[in-house]
mmCIF file as gemmi writes it, N, C-alpha and C atoms, coordinates in Angstrom:
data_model
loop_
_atom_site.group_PDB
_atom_site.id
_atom_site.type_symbol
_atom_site.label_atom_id
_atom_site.label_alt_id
_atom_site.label_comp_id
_atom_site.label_asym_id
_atom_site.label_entity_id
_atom_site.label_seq_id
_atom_site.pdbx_PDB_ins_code
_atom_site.Cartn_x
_atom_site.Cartn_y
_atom_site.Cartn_z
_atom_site.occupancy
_atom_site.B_iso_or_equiv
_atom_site.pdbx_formal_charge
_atom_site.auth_seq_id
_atom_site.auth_asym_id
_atom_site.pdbx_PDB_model_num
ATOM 1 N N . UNK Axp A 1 ? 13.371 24.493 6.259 1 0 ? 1 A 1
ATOM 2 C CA . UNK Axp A 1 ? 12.8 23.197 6.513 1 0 ? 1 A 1
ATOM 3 C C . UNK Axp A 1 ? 11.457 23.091 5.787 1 0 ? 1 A 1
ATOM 4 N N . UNK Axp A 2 ? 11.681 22.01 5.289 1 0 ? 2 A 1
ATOM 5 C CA . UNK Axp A 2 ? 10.16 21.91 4.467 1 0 ? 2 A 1
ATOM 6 C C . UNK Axp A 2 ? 8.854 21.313 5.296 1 0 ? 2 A 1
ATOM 7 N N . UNK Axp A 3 ? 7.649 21.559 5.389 1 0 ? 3 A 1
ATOM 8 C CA . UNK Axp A 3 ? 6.497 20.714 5.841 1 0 ? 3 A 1
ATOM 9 C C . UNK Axp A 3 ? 5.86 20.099 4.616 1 0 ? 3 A 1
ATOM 10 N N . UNK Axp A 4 ? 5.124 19.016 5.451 1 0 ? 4 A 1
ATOM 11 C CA . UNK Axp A 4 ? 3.803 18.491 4.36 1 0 ? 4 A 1
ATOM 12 C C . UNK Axp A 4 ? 3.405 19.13 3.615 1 0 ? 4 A 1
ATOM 13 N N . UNK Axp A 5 ? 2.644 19.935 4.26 1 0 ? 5 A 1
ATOM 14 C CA . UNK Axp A 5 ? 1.698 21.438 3.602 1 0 ? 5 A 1
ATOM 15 C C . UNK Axp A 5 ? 2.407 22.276 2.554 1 0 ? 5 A 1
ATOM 16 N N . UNK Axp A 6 ? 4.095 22.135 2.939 1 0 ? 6 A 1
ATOM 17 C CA . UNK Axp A 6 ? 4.583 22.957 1.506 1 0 ? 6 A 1
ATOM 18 C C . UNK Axp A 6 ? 4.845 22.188 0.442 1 0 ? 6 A 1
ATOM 19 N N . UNK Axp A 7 ? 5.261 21.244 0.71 1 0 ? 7 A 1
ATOM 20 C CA . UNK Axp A 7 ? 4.813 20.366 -0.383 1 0 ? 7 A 1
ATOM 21 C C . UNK Axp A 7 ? 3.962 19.621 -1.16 1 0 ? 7 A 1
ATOM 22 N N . UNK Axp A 8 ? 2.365 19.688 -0.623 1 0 ? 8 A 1
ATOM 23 C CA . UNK Axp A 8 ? 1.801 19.354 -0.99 1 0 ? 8 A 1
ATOM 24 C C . UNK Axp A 8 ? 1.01 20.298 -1.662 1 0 ? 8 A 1
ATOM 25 N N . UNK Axp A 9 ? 1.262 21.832 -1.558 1 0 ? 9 A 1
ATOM 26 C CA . UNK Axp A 9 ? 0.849 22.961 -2.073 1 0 ? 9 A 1
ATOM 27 C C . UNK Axp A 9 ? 2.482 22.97 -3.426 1 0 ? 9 A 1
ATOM 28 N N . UNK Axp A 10 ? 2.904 22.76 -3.274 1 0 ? 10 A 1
ATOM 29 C CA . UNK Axp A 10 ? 3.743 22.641 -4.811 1 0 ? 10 A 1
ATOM 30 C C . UNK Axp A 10 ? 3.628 21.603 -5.924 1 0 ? 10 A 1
ATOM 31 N N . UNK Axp A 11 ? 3.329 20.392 -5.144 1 0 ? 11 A 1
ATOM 32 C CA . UNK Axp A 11 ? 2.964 18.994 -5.942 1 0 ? 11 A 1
ATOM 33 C C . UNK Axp A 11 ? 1.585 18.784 -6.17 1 0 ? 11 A 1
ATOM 34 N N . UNK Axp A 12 ? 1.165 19.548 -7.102 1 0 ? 12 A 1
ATOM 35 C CA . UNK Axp A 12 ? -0.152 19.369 -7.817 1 0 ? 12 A 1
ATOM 36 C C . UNK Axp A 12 ? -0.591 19.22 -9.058 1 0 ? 12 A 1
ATOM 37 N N . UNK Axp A 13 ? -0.65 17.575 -9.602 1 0 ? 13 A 1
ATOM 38 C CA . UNK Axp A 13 ? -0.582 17.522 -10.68 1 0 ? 13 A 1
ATOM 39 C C . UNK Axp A 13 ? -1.42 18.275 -12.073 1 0 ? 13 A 1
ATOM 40 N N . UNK Axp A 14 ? -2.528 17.892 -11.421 1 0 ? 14 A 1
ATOM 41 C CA . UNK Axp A 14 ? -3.782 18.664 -12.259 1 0 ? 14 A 1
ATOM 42 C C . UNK Axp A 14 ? -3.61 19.791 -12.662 1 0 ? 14 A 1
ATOM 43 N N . UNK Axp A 15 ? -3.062 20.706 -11.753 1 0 ? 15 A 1
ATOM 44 C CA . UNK Axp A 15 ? -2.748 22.477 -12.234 1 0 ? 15 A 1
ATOM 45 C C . UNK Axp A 15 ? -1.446 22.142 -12.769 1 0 ? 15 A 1
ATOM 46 N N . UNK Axp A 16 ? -0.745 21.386 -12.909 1 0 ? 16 A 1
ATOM 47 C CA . UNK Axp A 16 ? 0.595 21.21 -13.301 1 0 ? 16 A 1
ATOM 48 C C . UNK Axp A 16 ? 0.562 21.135 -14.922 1 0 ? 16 A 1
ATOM 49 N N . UNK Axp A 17 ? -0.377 20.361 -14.953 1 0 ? 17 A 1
ATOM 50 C CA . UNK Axp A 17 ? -0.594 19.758 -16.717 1 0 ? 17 A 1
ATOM 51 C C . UNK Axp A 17 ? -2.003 20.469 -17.029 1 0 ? 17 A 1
ATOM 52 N N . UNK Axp A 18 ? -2.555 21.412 -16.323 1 0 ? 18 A 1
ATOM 53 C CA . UNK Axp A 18 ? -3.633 22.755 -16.839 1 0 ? 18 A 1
ATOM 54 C C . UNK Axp A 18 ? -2.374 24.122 -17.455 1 0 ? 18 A 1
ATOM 55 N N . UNK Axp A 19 ? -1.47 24.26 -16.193 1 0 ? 19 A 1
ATOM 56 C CA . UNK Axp A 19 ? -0.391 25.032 -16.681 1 0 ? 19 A 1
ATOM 57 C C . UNK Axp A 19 ? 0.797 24.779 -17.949 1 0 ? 19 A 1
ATOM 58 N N . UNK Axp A 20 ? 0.656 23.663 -18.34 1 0 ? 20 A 1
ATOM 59 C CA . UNK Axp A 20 ? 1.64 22.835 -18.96 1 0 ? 20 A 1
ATOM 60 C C . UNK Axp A 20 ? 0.713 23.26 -20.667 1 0 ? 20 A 1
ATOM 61 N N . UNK Axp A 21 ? -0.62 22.651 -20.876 1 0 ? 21 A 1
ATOM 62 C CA . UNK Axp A 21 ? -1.277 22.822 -21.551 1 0 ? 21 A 1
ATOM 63 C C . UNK Axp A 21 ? -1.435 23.83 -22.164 1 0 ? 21 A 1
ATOM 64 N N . UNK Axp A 22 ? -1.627 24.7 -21.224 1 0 ? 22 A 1
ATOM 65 C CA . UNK Axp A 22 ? -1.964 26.285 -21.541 1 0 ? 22 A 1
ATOM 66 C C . UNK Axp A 22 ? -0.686 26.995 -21.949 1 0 ? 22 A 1
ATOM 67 N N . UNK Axp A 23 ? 0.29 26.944 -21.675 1 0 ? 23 A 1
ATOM 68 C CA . UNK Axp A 23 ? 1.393 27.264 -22.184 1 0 ? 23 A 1
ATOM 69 C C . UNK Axp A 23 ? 1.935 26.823 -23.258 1 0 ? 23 A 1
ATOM 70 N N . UNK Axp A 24 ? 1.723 25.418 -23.704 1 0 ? 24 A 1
ATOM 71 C CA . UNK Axp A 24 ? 1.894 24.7 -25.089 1 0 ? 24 A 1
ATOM 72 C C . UNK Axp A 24 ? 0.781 25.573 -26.038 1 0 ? 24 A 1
ATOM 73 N N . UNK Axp A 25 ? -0.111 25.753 -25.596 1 0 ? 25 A 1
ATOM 74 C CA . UNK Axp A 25 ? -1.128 26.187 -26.5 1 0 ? 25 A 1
ATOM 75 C C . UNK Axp A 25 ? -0.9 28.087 -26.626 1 0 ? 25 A 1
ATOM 76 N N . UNK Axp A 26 ? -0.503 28.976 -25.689 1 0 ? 26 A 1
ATOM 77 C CA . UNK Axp A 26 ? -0.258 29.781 -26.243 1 0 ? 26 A 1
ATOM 78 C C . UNK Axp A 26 ? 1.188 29.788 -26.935 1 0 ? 26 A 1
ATOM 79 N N . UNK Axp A 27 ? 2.098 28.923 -26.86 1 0 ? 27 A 1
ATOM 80 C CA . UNK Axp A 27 ? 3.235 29.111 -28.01 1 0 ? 27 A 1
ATOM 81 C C . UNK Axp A 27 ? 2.584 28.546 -29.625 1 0 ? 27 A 1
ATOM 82 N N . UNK Axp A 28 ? 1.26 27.635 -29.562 1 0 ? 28 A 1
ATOM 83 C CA . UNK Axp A 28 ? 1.199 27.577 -30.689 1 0 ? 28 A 1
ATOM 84 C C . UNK Axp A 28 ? 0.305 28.448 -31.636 1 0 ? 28 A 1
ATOM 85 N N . UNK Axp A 29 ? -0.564 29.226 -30.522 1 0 ? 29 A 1
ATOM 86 C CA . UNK Axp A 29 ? -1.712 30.594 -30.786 1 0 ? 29 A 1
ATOM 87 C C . UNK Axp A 29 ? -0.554 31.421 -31.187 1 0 ? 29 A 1
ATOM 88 N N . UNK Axp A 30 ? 0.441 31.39 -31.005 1 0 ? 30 A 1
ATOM 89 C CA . UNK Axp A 30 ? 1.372 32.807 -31.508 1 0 ? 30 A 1
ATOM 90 C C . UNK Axp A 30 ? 1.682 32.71 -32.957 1 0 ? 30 A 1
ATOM 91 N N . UNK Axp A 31 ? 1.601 31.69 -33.756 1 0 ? 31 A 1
ATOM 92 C CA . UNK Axp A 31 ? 1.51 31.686 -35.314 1 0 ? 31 A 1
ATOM 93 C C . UNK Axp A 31 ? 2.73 31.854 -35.455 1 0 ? 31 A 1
ATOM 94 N N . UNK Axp A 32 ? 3.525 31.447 -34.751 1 0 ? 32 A 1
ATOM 95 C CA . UNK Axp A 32 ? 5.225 31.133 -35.506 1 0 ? 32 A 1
ATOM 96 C C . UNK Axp A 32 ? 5.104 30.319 -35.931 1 0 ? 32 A 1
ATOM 97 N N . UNK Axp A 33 ? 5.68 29.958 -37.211 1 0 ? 33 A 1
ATOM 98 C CA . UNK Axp A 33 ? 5.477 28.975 -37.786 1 0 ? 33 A 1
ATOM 99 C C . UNK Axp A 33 ? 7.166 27.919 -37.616 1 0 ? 33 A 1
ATOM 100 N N . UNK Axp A 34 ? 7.852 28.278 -36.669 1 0 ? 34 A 1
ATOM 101 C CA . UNK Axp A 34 ? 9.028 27.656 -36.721 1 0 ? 34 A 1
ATOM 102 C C . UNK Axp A 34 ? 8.695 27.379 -34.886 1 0 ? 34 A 1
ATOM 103 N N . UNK Axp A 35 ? 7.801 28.152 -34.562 1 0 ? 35 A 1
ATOM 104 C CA . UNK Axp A 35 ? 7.268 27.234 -32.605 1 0 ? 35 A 1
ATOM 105 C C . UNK Axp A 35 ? 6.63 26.69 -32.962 1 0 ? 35 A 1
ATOM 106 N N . UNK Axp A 36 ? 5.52 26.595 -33.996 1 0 ? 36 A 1
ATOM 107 C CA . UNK Axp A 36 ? 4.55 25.32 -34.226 1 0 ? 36 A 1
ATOM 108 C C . UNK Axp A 36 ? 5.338 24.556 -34.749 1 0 ? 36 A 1
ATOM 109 N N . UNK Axp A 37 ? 6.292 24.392 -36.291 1 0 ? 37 A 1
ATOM 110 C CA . UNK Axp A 37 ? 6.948 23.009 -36.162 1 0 ? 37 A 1
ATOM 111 C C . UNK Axp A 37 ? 7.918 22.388 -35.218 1 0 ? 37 A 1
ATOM 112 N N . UNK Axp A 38 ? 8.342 23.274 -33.999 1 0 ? 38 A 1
ATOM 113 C CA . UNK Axp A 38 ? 9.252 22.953 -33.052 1 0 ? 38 A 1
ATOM 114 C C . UNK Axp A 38 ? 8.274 22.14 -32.193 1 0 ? 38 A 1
ATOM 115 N N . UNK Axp A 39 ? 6.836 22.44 -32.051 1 0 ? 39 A 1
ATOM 116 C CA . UNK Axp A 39 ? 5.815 21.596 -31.259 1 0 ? 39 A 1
ATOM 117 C C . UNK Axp A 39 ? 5.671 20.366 -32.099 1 0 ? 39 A 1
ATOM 118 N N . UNK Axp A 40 ? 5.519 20.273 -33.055 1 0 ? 40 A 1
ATOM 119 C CA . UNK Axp A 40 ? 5.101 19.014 -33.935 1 0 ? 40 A 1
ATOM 120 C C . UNK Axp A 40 ? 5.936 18.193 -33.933 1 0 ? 40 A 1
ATOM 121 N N . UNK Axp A 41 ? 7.625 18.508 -33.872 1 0 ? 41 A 1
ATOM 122 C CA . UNK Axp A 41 ? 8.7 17.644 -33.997 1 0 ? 41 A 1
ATOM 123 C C . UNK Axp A 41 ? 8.618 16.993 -32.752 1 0 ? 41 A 1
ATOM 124 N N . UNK Axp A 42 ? 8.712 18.007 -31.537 1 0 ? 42 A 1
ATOM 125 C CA . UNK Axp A 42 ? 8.355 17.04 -30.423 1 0 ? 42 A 1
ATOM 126 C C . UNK Axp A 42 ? 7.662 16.636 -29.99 1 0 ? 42 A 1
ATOM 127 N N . UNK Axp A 43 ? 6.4 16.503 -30.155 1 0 ? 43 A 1
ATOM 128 C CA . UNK Axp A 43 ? 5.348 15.589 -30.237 1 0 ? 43 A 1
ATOM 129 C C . UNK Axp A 43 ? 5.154 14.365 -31.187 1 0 ? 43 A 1
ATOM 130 N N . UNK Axp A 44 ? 5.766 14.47 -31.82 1 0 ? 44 A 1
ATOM 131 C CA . UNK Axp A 44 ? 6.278 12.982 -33.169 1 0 ? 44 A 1
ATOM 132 C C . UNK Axp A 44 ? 7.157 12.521 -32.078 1 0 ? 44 A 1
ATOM 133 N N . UNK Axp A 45 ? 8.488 13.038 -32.13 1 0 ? 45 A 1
ATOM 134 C CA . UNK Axp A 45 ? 9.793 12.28 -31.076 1 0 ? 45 A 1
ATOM 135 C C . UNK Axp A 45 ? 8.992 11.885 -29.906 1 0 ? 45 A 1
ATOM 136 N N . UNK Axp A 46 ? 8.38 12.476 -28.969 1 0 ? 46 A 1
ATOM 137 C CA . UNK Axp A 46 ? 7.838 12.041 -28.049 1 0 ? 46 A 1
ATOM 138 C C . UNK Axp A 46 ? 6.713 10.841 -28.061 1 0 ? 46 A 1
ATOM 139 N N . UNK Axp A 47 ? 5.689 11.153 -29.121 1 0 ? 47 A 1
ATOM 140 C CA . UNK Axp A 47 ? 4.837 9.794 -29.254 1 0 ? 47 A 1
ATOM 141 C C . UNK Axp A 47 ? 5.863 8.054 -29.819 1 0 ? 47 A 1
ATOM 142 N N . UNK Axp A 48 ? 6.508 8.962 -30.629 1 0 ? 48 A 1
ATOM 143 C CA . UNK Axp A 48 ? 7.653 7.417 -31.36 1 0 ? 48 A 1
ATOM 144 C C . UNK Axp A 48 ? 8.642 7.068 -30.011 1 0 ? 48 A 1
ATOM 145 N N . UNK Axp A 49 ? 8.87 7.592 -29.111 1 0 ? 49 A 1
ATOM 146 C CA . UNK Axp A 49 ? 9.773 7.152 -27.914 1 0 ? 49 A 1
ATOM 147 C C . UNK Axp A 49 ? 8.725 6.557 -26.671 1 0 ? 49 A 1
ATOM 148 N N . UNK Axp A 50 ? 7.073 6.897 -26.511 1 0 ? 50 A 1
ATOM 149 C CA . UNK Axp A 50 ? 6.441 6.294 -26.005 1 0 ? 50 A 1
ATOM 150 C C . UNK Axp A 50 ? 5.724 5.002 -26.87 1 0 ? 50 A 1
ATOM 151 N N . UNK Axp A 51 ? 5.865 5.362 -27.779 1 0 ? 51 A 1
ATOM 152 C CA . UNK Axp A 51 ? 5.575 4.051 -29.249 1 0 ? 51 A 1
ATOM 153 C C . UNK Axp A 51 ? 5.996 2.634 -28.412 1 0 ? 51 A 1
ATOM 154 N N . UNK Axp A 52 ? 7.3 3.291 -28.835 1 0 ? 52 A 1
ATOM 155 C CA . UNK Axp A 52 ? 8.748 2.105 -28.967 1 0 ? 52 A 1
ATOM 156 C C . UNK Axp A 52 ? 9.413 1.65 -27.549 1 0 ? 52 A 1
ATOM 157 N N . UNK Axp A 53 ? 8.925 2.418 -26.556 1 0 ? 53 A 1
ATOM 158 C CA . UNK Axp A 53 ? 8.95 1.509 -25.26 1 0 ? 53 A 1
ATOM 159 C C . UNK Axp A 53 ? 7.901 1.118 -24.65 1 0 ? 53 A 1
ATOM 160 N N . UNK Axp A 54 ? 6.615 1.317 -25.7 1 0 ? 54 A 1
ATOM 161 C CA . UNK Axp A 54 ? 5.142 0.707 -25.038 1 0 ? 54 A 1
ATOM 162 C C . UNK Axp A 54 ? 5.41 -0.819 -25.452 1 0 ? 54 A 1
ATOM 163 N N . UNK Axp A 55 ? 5.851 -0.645 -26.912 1 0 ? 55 A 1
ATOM 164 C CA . UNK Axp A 55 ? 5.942 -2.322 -28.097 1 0 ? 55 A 1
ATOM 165 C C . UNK Axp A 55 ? 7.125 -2.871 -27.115 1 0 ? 55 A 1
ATOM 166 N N . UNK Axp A 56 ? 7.854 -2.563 -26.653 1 0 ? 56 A 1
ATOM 167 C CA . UNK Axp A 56 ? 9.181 -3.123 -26 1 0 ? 56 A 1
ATOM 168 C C . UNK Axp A 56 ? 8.781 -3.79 -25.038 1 0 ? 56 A 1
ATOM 169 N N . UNK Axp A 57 ? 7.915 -3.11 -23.896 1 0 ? 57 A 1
ATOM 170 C CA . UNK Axp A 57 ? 7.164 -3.327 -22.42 1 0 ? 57 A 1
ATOM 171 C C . UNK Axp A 57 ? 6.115 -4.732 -22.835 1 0 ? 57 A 1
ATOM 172 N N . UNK Axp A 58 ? 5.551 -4.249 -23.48 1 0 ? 58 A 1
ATOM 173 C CA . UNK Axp A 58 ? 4.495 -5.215 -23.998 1 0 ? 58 A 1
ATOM 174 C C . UNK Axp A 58 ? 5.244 -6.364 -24.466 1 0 ? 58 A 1
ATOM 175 N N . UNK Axp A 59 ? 6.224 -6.81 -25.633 1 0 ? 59 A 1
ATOM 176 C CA . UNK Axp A 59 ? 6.65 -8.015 -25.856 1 0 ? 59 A 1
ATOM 177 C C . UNK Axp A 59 ? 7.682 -8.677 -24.771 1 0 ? 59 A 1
ATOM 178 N N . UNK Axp A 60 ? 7.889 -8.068 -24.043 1 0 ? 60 A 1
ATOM 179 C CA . UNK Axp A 60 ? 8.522 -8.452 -22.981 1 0 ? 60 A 1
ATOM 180 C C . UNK Axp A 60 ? 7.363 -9.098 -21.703 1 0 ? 60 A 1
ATOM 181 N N . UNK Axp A 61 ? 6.459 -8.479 -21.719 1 0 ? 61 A 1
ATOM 182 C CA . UNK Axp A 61 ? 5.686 -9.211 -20.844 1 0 ? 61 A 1
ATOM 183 C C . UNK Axp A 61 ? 5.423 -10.341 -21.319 1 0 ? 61 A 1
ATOM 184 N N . UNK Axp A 62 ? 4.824 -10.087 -22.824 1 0 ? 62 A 1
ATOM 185 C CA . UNK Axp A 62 ? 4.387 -11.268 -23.238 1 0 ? 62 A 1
ATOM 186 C C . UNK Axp A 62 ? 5.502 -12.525 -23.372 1 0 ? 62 A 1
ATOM 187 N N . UNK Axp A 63 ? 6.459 -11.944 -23.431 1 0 ? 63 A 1
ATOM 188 C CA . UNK Axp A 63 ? 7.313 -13.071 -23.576 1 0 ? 63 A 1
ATOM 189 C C . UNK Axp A 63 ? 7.959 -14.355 -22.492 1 0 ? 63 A 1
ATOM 190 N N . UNK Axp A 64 ? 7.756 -13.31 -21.138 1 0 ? 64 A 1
ATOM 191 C CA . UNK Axp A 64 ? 7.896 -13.756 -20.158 1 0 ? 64 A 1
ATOM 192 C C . UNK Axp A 64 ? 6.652 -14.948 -19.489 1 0 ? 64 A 1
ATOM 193 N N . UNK Axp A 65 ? 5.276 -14.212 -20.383 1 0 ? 65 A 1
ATOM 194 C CA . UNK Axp A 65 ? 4.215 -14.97 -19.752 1 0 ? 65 A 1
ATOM 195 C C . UNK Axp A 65 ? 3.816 -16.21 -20.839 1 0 ? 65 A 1
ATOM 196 N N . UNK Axp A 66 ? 4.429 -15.911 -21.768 1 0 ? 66 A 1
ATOM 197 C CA . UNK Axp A 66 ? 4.43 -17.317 -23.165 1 0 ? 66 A 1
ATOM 198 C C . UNK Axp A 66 ? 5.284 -18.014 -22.327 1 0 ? 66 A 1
ATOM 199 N N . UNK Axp A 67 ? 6.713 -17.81 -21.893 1 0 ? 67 A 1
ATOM 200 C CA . UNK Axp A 67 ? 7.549 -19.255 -21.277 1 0 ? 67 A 1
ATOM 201 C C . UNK Axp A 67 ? 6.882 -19.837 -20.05 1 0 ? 67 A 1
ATOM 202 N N . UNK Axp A 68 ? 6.142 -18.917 -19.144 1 0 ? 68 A 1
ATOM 203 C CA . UNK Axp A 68 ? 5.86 -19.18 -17.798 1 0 ? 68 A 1
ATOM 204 C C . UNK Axp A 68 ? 4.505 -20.097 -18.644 1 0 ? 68 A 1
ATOM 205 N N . UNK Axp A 69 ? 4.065 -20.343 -19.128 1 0 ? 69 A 1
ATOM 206 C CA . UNK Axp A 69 ? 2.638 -20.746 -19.739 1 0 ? 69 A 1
ATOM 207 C C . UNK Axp A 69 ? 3.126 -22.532 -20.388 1 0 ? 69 A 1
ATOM 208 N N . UNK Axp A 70 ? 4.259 -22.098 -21.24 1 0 ? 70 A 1
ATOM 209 C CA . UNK Axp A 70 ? 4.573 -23.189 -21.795 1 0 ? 70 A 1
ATOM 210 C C . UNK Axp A 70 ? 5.347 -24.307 -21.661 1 0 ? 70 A 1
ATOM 211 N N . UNK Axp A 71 ? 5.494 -23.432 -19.862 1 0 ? 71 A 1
ATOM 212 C CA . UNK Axp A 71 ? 6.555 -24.972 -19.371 1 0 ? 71 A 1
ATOM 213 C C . UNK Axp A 71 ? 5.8 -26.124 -19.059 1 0 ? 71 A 1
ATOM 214 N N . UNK Axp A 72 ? 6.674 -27.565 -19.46 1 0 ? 72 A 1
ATOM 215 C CA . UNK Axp A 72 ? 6.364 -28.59 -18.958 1 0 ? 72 A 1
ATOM 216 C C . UNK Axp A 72 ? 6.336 -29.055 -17.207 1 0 ? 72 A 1
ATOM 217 N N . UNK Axp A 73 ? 5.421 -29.805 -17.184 1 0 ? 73 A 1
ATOM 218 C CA . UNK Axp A 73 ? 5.934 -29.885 -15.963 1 0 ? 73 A 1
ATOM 219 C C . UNK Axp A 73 ? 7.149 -31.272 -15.913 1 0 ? 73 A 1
ATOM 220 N N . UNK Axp A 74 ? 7.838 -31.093 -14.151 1 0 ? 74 A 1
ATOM 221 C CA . UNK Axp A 74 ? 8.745 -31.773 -14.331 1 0 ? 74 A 1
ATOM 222 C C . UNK Axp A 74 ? 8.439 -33.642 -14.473 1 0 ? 74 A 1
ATOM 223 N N . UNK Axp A 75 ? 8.734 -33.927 -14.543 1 0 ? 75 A 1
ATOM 224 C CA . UNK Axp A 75 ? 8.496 -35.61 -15.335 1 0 ? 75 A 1
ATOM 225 C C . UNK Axp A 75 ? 9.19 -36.403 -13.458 1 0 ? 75 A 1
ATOM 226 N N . UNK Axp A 76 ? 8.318 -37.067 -13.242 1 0 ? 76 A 1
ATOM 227 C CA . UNK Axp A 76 ? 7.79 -38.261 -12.524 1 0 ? 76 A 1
ATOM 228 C C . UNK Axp A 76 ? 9.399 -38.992 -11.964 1 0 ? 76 A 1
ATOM 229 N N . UNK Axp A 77 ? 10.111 -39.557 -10.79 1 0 ? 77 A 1
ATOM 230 C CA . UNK Axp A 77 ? 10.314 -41.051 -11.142 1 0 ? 77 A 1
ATOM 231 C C . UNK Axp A 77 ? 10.393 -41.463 -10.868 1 0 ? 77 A 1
C-alpha cells in the first residue's frame, strides 16, 4: 500500500532533472564520439518536435481568437 509520504519522497522533480542532467552530461564527458552524436540527434528531434507543436499550439490559438474577435454582431429586427 502506498502513502503520501512514499510518494512524495519518489516524485521530486528538481532532483529528477539534477539526476537527468548529470547523467546526460556524464555520457557526453565520456568522449564517444558516436554518444555525443546520439545526444545531438536527440536534442535536434526533440527541439524540432517541441518547435512544431509550439507553431501548431500557437496558430491555433490565434486562430481561434482572430474568429472570436472578428465576429459581427447579430443584426437587429
Amino acid at each position: 500500500m502506498f502513502s503520501i509520504e512514499t510518494v512524495a519522497l519518489q516524485v521530486d522533480p528538481v532532483a529528477n532533472v539534477e539526476q537527468l542532467i548529470e547523467g546526460f552530461g556524464q555520457v557526453a564527458a565520456n568522449g564517444d564520439p558516436l554518444s555525443i552524436a546520439l545526444l545531438v540527434v536527440g536534442a535536434v528531434l526533440t527541439g524540432l518536435a517541441v518547435g512544431a507543436f509550439g507553431v501548431l499550439a500557437a496558430g491555433g490559438l490565434l486562430s481561434g481568437l482572430a474568429r472570436s474577435l472578428s465576429r459581427e454582431p447579430p443584426r437587429g429586427a
